[in-house]
C-alpha positions in Angstrom: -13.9 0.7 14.6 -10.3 0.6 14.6 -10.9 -3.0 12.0 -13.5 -1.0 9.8 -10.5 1.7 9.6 -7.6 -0.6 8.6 -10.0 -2.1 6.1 -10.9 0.8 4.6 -7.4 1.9 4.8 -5.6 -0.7 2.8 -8.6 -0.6 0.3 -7.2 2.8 -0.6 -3.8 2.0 -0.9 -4.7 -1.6 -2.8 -6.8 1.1 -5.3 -3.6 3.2 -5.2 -1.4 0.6 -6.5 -3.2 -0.7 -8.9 -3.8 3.2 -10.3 0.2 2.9 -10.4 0.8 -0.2 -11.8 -1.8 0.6 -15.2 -0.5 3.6 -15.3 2.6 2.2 -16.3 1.3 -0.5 -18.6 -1.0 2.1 -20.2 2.5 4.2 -21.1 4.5 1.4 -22.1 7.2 2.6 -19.3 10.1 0.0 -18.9 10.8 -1.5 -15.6 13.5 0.8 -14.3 14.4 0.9 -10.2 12.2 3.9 -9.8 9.0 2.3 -10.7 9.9 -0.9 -9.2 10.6 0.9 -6.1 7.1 2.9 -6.2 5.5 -0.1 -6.7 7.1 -1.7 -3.2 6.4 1.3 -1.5 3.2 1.5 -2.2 2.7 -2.3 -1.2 5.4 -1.9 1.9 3.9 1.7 3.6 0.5 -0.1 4.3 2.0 -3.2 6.0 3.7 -0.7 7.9 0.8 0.5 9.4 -0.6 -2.3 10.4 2.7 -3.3 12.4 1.7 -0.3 13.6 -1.4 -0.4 14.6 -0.8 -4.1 15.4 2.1 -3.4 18.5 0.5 -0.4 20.0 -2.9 -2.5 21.0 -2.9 -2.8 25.0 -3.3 -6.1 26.2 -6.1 -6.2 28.9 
């Protein structure tokens, strides 16, 4: 359950991102920090999660 979760989880950020990064190309915006750094984060806050999810399994 926990797998199918994660999956499901970084599907929705992946779809996020990619909503970001057309929406940008779409508008012709130039590459300023801001949307560089909206692009990382929206790449960096899933990874996070599975860190996460990754150091708080028990080992049995």
């Amino acid at each position: 359950m926990t797998t199918t979760a994660l999956i499901l989880y970084l599907l929705i950020a992946k779809i996020f991102f990619v909503i970001t990064f057309v929406e940008g190309v779409l508008r012709n915006l130039p590459w300023t920090a801001a949307r560089f750094s909206g692009l990382a984060l929206s790449a960096a806050w899933p990874l996070l999660l599975a860190a996460i999810a990754f150091s708080s399994r028990r080992k049995d």
